[in-house]
C-alpha positions in Angstrom: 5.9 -7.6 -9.7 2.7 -6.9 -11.1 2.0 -3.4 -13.3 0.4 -0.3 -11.6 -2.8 -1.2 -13.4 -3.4 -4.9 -11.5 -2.3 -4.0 -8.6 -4.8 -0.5 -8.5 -7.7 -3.1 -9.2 -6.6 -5.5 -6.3 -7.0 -2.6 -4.0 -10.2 -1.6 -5.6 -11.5 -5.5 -4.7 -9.9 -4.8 -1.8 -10.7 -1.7 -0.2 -14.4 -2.0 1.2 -13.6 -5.4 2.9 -10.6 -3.6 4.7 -12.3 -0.7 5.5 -15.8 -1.7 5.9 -15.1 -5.2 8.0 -14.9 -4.8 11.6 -12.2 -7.1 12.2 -10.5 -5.5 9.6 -10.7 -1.6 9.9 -8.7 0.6 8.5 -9.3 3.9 7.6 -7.0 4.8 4.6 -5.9 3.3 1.2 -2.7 2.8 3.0 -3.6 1.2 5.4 -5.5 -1.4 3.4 -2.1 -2.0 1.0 -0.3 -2.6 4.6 -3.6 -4.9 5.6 -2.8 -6.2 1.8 1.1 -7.1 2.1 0.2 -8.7 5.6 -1.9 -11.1 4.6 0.3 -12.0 1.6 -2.0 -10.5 -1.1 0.5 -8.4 -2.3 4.3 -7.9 -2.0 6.1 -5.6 0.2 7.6 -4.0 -3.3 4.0 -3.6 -4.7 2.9 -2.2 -1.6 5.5 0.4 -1.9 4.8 0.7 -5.7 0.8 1.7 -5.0 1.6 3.8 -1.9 3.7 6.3 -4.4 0.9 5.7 -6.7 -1.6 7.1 -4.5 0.2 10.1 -3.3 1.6 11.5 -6.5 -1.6 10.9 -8.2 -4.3 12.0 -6.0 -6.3 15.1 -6.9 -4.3 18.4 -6.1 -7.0 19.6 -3.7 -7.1 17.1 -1.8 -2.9 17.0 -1.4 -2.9 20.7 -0.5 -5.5 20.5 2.3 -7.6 22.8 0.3 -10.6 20.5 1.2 -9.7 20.7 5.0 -8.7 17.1 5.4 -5.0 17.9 7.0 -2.3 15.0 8.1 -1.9 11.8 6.3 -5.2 11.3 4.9 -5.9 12.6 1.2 -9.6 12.1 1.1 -12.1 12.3 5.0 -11.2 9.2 7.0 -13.2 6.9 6.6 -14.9 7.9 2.9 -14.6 4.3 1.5 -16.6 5.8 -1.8 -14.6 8.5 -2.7 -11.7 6.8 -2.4 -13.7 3.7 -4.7 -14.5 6.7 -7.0 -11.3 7.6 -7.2 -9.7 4.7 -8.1 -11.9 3.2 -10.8 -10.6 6.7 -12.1 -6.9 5.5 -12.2 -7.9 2.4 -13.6 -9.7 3.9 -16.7 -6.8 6.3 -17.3 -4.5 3.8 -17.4 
């Protein structure tokens, strides 16, 4: 399995194709790591591995619903540059 690193930068290549391409919308960084696994970019374990990633590490506010985004989504649905914001962010930490 790839580290948390290359695998945060796959779904940074990744994740304004998914969710900007018609034929392949989707409108959360999950669902672009699920578009990822099914078309064999990435491994069902790695997919796991990013989807833990993304909820334990995403910014407090947006976890609590202090921003008024409530459900499954962390950032608005649909905010491809936030979310591209966000995880050049991770990368640099790391």
């Amino acid at each position: 399995m790839r580290n948390i690193k290359e695998l945060l930068v796959i779904l940074l290549d990744n994740v304004e194709t998914y969710m900007l391409m018609e034929e392949n919308y989707t409108d959360s960084l999950c669902g672009v790591t699920a578009d990822l696994r099914r078309d064999k970019v990435i491994t069902y374990e790695e997919e796991y591995t990013l989807d833990a990633y993304v909820d334990e590490h995403m910014p407090e506010d947006y976890k609590t619903g202090a921003l008024g985004f409530t459900g499954i989504y962390g950032w608005e649905q649909g905010d491809v540059e936030s979310r591209i914001l966000w995880l050049k962010e991770q990368i640099n930490k790391l």
